[in-house]
C-alpha positions as CSV (number, residue, x, y, z in Angstrom):
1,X,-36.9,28.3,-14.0
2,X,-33.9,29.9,-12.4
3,X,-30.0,29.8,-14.5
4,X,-28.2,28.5,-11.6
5,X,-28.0,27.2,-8.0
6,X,-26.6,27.7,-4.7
7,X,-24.0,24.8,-5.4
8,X,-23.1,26.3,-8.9
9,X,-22.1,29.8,-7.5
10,X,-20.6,28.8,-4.7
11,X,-18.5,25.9,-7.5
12,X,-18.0,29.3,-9.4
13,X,-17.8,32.3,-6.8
14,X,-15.4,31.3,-3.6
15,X,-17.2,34.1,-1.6
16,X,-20.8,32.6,-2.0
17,X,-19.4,29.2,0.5
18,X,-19.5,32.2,3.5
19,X,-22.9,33.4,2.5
20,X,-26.3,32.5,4.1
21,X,-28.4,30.2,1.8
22,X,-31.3,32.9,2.1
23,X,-28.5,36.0,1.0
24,X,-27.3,33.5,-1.5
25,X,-31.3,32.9,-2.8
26,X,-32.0,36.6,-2.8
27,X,-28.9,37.4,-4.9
28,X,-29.4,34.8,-7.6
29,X,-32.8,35.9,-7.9
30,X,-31.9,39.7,-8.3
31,X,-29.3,38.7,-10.9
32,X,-31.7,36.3,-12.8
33,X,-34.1,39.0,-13.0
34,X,-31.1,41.4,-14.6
35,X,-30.1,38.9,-16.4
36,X,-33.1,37.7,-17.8
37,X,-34.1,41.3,-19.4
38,X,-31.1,41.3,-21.0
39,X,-30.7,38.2,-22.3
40,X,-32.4,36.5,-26.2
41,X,-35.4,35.3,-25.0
42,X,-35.0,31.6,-25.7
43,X,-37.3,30.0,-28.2
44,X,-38.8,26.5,-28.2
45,X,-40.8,24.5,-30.6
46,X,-44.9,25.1,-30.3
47,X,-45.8,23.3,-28.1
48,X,-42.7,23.1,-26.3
49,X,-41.0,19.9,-24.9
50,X,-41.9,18.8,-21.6
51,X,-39.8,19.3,-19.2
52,X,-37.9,22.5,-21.1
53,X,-34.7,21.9,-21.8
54,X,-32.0,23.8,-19.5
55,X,-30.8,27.1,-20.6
56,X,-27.2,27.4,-21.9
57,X,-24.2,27.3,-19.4
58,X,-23.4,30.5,-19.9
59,X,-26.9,31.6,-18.8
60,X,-25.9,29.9,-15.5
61,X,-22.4,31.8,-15.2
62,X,-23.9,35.4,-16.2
63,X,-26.4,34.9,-13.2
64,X,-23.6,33.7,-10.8
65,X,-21.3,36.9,-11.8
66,X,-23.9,39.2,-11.7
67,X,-24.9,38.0,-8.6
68,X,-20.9,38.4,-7.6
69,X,-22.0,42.1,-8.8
70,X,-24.6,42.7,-6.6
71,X,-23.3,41.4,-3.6
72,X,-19.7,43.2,-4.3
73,X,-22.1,46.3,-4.9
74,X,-23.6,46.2,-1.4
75,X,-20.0,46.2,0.1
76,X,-18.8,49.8,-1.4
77,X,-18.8,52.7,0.4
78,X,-19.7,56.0,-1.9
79,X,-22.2,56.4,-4.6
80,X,-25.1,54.3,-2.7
81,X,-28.8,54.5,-2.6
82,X,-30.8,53.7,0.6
83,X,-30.3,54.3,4.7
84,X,-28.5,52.9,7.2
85,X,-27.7,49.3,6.5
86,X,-29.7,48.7,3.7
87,X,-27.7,50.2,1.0
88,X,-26.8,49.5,-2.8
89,X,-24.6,51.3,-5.5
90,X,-26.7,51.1,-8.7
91,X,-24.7,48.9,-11.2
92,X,-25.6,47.8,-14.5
93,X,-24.6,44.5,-15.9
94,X,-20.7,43.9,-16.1
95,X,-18.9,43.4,-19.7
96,X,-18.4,39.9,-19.2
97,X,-22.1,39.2,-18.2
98,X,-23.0,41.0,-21.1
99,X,-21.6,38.9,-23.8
100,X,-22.1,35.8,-22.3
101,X,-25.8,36.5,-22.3
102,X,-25.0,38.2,-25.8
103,X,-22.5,36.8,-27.2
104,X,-20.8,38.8,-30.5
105,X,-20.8,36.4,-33.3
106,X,-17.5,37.0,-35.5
107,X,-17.5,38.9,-38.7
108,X,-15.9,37.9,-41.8
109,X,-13.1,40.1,-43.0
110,X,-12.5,40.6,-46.6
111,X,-9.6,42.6,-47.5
């Protein structure tokens, strides 16, 4: 089940509207795939509902910025792997996708 949809990052990422609806596909797969390694794995009840409930929004806006990330990536000139056109600078997943697929719960303070 994929986190989000051509219409969600281009409602989220103004960039995406200039983008190809096959670029757009490719890069929201990529970033799921990221995105799902890092991410809880979510749990349902045994057996679990039908259809599955959707993932959390956040789910859908890490996958949209990291997608940002990879496209953004694939602009830069410098520290790139690959020939000729098809190049990429390596980048792990930002901060901000990070703790919305992580989120840090607070901590109480005593003292």
């Amino acid at each position: 089940m994929a986190w989000a949809t051509r219409e969600q990052a281009r409602a989220h990422w103004p960039d995406a509207a200039s983008l190809t609806d096959e670029v757009l596909d490719v890069l929201l797969d990529v970033a799921h795939e990221q995105c799902a390694a890092y991410a809880p794995v979510l749990v349902y009840t045994n057996p679990p509902p039908d259809p599955l409930p959707a993932p959390p929004e956040r789910y859908m806006l890490a996958t949209v910025y990291q997608a940002r990330e990879v496209y953004a990536a694939g602009q830069r000139d410098g520290d790139t792997i690959g020939l000729g056109e098809f190049v990429i600078r390596a980048r792990p997943l930002t901060a901000s996708v990070k703790s919305l697929l992580r989120p840090t719960a607070g901590v109480p303070r005593v003292g």
